[in-house]
Every structure is written in C-alpha cells, then in structure tokens.
N, C-alpha and C positions, 0 to 999 in steps of 0.2 A: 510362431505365425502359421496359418493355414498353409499346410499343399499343393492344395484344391481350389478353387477361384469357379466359384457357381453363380451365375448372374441371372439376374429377370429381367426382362425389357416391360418396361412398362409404358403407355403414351399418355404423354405427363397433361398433355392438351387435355386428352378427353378423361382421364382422371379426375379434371378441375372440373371439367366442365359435367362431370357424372355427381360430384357431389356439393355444386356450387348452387345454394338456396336460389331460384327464384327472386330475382330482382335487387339479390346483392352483385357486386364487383367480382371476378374472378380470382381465387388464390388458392395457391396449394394449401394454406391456411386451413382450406374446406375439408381437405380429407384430412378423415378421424384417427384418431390412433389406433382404432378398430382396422381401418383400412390398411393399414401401416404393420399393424399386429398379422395379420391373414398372409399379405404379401413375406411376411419372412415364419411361416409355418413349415417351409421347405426347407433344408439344411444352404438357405442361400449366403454368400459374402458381399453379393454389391447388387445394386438396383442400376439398372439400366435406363436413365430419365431419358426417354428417347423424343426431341424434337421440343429442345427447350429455349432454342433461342429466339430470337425477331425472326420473323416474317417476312417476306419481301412483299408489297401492295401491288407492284407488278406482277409478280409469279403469283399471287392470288386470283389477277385476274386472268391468264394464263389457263390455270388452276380450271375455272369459273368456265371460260370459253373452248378448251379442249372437248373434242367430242369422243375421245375414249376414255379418254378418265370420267368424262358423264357417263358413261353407259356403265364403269364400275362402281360408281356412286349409286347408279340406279340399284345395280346386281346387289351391293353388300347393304342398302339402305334405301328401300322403294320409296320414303317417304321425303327426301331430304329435299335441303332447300341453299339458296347460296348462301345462307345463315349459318348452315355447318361446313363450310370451307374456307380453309383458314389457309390454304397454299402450302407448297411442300415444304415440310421441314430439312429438304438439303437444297431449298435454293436461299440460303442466307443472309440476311439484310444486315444483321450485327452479333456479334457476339457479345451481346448482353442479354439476359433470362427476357424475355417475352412479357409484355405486359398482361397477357390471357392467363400467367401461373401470380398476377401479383403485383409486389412490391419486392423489389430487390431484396430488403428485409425478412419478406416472406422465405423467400428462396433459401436464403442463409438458414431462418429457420427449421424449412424443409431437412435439408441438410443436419444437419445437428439433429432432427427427431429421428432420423435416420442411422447416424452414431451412436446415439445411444441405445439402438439395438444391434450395436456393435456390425451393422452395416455402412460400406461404404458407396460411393456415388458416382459413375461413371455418365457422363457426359457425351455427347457427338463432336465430333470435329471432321469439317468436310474441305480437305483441303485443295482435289482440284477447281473448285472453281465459287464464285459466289454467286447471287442473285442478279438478277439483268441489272437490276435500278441499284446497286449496293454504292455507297458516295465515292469510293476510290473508280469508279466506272468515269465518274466525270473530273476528280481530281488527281487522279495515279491514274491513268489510261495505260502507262508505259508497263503496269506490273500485268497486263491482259494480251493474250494473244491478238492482237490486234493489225489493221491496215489502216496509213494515214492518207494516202494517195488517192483517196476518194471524192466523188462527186457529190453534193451533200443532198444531191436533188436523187443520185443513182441509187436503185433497190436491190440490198445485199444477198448474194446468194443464197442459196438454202444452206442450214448450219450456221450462218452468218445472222448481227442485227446491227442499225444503226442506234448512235447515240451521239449526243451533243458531248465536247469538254471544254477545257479552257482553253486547246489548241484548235477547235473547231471541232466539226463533224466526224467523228471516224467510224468503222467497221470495226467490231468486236464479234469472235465465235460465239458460238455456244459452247460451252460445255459439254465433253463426250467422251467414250473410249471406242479404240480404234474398230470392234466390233458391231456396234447399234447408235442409230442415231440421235442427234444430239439433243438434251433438254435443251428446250426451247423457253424455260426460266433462269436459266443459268450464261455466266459470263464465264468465259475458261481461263484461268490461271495461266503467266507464262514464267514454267520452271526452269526456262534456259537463261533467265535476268536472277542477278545476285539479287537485287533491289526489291526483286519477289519473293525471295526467298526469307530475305531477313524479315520483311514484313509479315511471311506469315509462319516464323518463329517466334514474333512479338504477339501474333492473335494466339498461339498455342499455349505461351507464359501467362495470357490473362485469363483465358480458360482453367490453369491450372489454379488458378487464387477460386477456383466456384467448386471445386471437385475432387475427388482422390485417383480420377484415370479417364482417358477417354476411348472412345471406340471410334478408330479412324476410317470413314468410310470410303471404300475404293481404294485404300490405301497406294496399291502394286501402281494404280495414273500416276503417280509422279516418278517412279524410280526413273532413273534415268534412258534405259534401251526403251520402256516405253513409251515414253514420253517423248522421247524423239521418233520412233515408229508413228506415232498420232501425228504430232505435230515440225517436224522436219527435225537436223541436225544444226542449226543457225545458230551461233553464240555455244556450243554446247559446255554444260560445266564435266570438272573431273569429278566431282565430289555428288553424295545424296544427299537428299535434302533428308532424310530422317535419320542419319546420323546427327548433320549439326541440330537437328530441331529436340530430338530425345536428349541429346547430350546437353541442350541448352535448360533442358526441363530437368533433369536429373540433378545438376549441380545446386539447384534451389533445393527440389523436391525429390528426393533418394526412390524413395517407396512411391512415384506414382507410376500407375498402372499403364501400359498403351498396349491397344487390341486394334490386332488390323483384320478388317472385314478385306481378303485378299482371295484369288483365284488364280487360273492359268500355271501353276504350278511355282508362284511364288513365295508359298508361304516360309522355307526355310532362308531362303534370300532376307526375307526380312526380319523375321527370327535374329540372323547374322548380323542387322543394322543394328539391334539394339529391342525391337518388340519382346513384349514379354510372353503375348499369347497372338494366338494367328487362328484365321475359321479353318475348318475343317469341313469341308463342302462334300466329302466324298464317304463321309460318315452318313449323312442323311438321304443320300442318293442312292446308296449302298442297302442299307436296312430297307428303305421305301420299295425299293425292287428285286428287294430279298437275293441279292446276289452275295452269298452267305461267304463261299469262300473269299471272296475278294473282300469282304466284311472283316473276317477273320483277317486278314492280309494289313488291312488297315489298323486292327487295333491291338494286334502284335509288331507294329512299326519298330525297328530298332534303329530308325536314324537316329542320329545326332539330337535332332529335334522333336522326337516325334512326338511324346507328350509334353507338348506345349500345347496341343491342339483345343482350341474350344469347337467341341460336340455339341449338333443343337439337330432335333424333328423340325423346327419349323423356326424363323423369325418372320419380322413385319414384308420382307420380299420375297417369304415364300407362300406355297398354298399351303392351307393349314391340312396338318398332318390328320388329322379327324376327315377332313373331306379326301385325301388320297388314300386312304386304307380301308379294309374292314375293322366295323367297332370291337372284333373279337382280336385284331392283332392289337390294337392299340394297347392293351396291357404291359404286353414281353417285352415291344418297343418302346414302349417308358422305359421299365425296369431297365432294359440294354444303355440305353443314354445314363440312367443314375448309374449303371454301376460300371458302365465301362473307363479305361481308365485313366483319359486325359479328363478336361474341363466341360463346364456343362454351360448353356446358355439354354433358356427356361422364358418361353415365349408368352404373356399372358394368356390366360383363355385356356392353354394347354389342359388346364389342371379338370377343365370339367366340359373336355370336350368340343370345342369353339370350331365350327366350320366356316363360318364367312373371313373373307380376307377383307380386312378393313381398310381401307385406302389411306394413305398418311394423311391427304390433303384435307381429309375430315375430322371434325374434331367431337362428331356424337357415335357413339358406339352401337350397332346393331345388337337389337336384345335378342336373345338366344333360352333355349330351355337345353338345360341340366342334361348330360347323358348318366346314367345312376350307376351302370355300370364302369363307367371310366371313373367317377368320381369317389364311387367306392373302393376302387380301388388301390386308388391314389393313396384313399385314406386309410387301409388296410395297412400298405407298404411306408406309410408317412413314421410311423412306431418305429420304426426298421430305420430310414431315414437318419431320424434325429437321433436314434439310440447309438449307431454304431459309428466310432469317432472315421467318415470317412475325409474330411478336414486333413486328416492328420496321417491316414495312412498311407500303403502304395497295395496297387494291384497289379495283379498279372492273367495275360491270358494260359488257359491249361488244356494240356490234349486231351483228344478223342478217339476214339478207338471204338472198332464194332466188336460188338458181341459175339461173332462169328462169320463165316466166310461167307455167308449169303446176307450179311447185314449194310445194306446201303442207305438205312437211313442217320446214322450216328454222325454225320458230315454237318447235321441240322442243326445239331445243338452250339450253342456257344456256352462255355461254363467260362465263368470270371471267378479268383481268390483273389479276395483283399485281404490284408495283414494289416492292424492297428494294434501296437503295440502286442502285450500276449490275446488278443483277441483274433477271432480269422472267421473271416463271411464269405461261403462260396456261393454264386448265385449262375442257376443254371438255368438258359432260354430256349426252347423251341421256334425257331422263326417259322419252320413250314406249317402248312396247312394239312401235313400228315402224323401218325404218333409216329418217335422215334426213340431209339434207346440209342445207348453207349454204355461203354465200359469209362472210366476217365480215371486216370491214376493221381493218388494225391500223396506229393512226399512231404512228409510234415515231420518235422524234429520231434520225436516221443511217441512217437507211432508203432516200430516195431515190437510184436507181443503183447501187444494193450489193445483194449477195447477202443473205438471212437467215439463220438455221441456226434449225432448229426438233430439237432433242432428248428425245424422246418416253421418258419415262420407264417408263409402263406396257409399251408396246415395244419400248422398249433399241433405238431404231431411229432415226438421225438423219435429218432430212431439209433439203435445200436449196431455197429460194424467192426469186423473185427480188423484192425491197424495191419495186421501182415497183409491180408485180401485186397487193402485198400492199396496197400505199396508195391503191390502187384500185378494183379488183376484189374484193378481199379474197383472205382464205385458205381457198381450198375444204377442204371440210371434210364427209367422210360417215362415218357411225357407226353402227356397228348397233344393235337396240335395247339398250337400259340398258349402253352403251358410254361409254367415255371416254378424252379425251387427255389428259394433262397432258406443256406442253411449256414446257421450259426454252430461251427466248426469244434470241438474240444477233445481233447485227448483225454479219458479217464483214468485216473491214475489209483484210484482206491481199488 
C-alpha cells in the first residue's frame, strides 16, 4: 500500500456542469475519460468529490439573497446569473449524491471509473450542523441546538431562526464556531444529546457505502471542550463523538480513510481519536510568507504525529496561491509541497495557474487563460513525479551550512532527501528573492572514497562529486532566487 495519500479536490457540480451537452440532464456520466485521464497525470491516490451531496432550496435562496456572496459571485464571475447558484455545498439537505451529478447509478459508476485507475474517492462529511430546511429540523428538532419556550409570533435573535415542528414553533441556531459568525444556511448540531450523536454515526455508515474516505469539515466543532466553549456545558458527555463514529466505521470498513480539515492547534488531538490525516494549515501560511526558518521548523516536526500532516498551497477556502505570490516563486513552491514530506492535497486550477477563487455556491467556473510558465513547469517536473516511486518512500529534511563566515544567505535554501528503496532524490529550494549558496552535507551509505553522480533533472545536466567532500564539507550548492535542483542521487561504484 502507498505511504503517501495525494488528493485533488475537484468541484464535482461544476465538473458536470463544464461538460454536460446543451439540453441533456446532468451526470457525472458527462466527463470523459479524457477528463478523468488529465486529473490523475499527477502521482495522485484519491480525488477529492467536493460538494456532492443535495442541496438545501433554502440555503440556495440564502445563497441568492446574501449581498456579500453577490459581490463574490460578481468578483470571480462578472457574468453570472441565479442560474449558476446552486447554495453551499456544507449547508446539507441529504446525504444522498445530488441530483445535478445524475442518477445514483451514475455516481457508482463515477466511482468505479475512478478505481480503475486505481484511484480512490473521498467524499465531504459536515458534521456540525445541516441545512435550515434539512426534515429532521421539523421531525428530530431535539438532536438541534434549540429553544422550545418561544413565542411563535417572537423574532429570534441574531444567530437564531424560527421553524415550524410537530411540537410547535421553536427557535433553532445557526450553525457557527465560537470565533465568526453564524451561517445563516445552516441549523447547528447538538453534541451534548446521545440521540445526536448516534444519528449522525448512522449518516457517516451510509456515507461510507458511496466512498473510500471522507474529509470531515470543521472537524475540532464537535470535540468536546469546544463544543461546550460554543455552546454551554448542559447535558455534557464523557466520551467524543469521533471516537465512537470512526470506530463505528472501522468495524465494517478497516481501510477507510478520515481527514479532518482542523485548526487552533488540534490536529494531534484528533490524530489521537483515531484520524488518519489532519490539515496542516501552518504549511501554507509559512511558505506564502516565506517565513523559512519556521518553515523548516515545520517540516522537520518530530512529534508523535507529525507526518500525518496533509500539506496544501491552496484549497476551495483559500485565496489561490497564483493570486498571493509572484509568478516566479510559484515554481519552488510547487516543487516544496510535492516533495516535502508529509501528504499533499492538490487544489484544481493549481496545475496551470488559476487565480480567481471560485465561490462554492456556484456551479459555472470562471474561464482563465494559461500561465505558460507555471504550466511548463509543472510539466517539466511531472517526469520526475511519476518516475520516482515517492508512493512508497520516506523523506527527510537535511542541513545547511554556509559557506563561510560571512555567508548569510544559506538559511534560504530548504534541501529535502527521499529514499525509495535503492533510489534517493534530493531536491533543493531557494525560497528567497536573493541567490543563495550552502554547503549541505549528505551521509549516504557507499559514499566514502567513491565518486557520487548527481543528475539534475531540471538541467538535464549530470554532475560528479567526490563522496569524501560530500560527507564532509557537503555539496556546494548556489541558486538563484526561487531556483531549484532536484537531483537524482547515486553512488558510482565502477
């Protein structure tokens, strides 16, 4: 089994809806195998269907009447119309595939064309809260944060909505964490009732009959200290909910995957529950503002956990990485995410430069032109990629060293060795915007008194060193700014 766990996020809506003929039905059906082919040109393991379940007709219109989300709909899509808003995909009406990707049959299909490029499928699961209008709103009112003691005529606070059930009128939250405030599509979850919890360890079992893993958004809302910081200590339980909920998915399904999109410095906490990968937010924060030593700090982590971490430049809530940098760093920062050495999540668009942030709630994609140099680049390093089994290996970060007493720029570089079996790729970054050198020492088993071969893939250019200098002194090493080497490592023994 792989390693490594590389994921794409893909928006499965505007997918359909990018290659759905003119006056046919929507289905995933639509995209080609060609489409399908491109998307796993990367050394990926699982696609990321992002925003594949129902829709809520309330949070559409929500969606619709919001005037900052219009004014983002304007920003990433001057043209748009309420025809491409389809409501957010985490305010949830069911968890069953959406009628906009199909036929259920489709879906399964989707799936399996997917397997058989030996890709697997991860899914959303949003578990603090659902959709305003979601049926348990009116029929399970008890498993929502809710007030019965209302006036049916009184208008609910802010953060608050009314709704009709079968025990009359009541007050339901929004949806929130205890930092920003509350969707105003969503109804909030209450994780201090058993009666909630089981219920939605039965939506995460039927999720797992559609998928091989899911990406749990928000994750850290339910644990329990925060959950009660949000929402009081009343009823509190002993126990986490993603304990029983993984352990209840586990027992069926051994191998599926759960990825928690987490913050505030939870991710080993949940690591601890039972997750098998956790974001890594301080990866993309870090490179983005080139704050290198703390960079280095980060992906030499020797916790307990530490690579577990999925690494990403950009997803669907962030600003795309093309719009925050210059197009000359965007290279090295690729390269740093492929070869750094926890997980990778691999955001659409990435691959050829995409700068508008596309808003979930839409489901047509702004058209973009080509950046030629990122793209070429991409494609230069895609050889490298697929060639070298990093699936399979492990990496490690390696020192630096200056050249001499007055050398302060050698702090710049980050050099990464991966080791795949007798194979070894060392790939070396300039993050700054100046040239920098280092000395970087490399101890490699059959080094001593042998020549080395360093094969420099971005330069198609071999070079020879001699193994004593290199276990010594290290491998000089100068690079101009947002430069890089990747070199395919060998000991010559003839």
């Amino acid at each position: 089994m792989p390693t490594r766990t590389v994921i794409r996020e893909v928006n499965l809506f505007a997918a359909v809806r990018a290659f759905t003929p003119e006056g046919k039905r929507p289905s995933l059906d639509h995209i080609p195998d060609s489409e399908l082919d491109r998307w796993c040109e990367l050394p990926i393991t699982h696609v990321w269907g992002m925003g594949a379940w129902q829709r809520s007709p309330k949070g559409r219109t929500v969606s619709i009447e919001h005037a900052g989300l219009r004014a983002d709909y304007s920003a990433a899509l001057p043209d748009w119309t309420e025809e491409d808003v389809t409501g957010s995909p985490y305010a949830v009406f069911g968890y069953e595939p959406s009628d906009r990707l199909g036929s259920l049959r489709a879906f399964i299909r989707f799936r399996q064309r997917l397997s058989e490029r030996g890709i697997g499928l991860i899914l959303d699961f949003i578990p603090n809260h659902f959709a305003i209008d979601h049926p348990w709103v009116a029929s399970h009112s008890e498993r929502f944060v809710m007030r019965a003691d209302v006036s049916p005529d009184a208008t609910p606070p802010p953060g608050w909505f009314s709704a009709k059930t079968r025990q009359g009128t009541r007050w339901f939250a929004h949806g929130r964490d205890p930092y920003f405030p509350a969707w105003t599509d969503t109804a909030q979850l209450d994780y201090r009732k058993p009666e909630t919890r089981k219920a939605m360890v039965g939506e995460l079992l039927k999720i797992s009959d559609l998928c091989d893993g899911v990406r749990c958004d928000m994750a850290m809302l339910v644990l329990n200290n925060i959950f009660r910081k949000t929402w009081g200590n009343e009823n509190p339980s002993p126990h986490e909910y993603w304990v029983e909920a993984i352990d209840a998915v586990r027992a069926i399904k051994p191998s599926f995957l759960f990825l928690a999109e987490c913050y505030w410095g939870t991710e080993n906490h949940l690591l601890e529950l039972g997750f098998d990968l956790v974001y890594d937010k301080d990866f993309s924060t870090r490179a983005i503002e080139l704050k290198i030593n703390d960079l280095r700090s980060t992906l030499s982590e020797r916790r307990t956990w530490g690579q577990r971490y999925v690494r990403f430049l950009e997803n669907h809530d962030e600003k795309r990485i093309a719009a925050q940098v210059p197009p000359e760093r965007l290279p090295v920062l690729t390269g740093l995410l492929w070869l750094q050495p926890g997980h990778i999540l691999w955001h659409e668009g990435e691959e050829y430069g995409a700068k508008i942030k596309m808003p979930v709630q839409l489901d047509r994609r702004p058209v973009e032109e080509q950046v030629p140099s990122i793209v070429n680049c991409l494609e230069r390093n895609k050889k490298m990629l697929n060639d070298f089994p990093f699936a399979y290996g492990s990496a490690q970060l390696v020192a630096v060293n200056p050249t001499g007493v007055d050398d302060t720029t050698f702090s710049a570089l980050i050099p990464i060795l991966w080791t795949a079996g007798n194979r070894r790729l060392l790939w070396i970054g300039n993050l700054s915007s100046q040239p920098a050198c280092a000395r970087i020492p490399l101890h490699l088993i059959g080094m001593a008194g042998r020549k080395v071969s360093l094969y420099d893939y971005v330069a198609e250019t071999e070079f020879l060193r001699d193994g004593d200098e290199l276990l010594g002194l290290g491998l000089f090493v100068m690079l101009p700014p947002n430069g890089m080497h990747w070199f395919e490592v060998k000991v010559v023994t003839g």
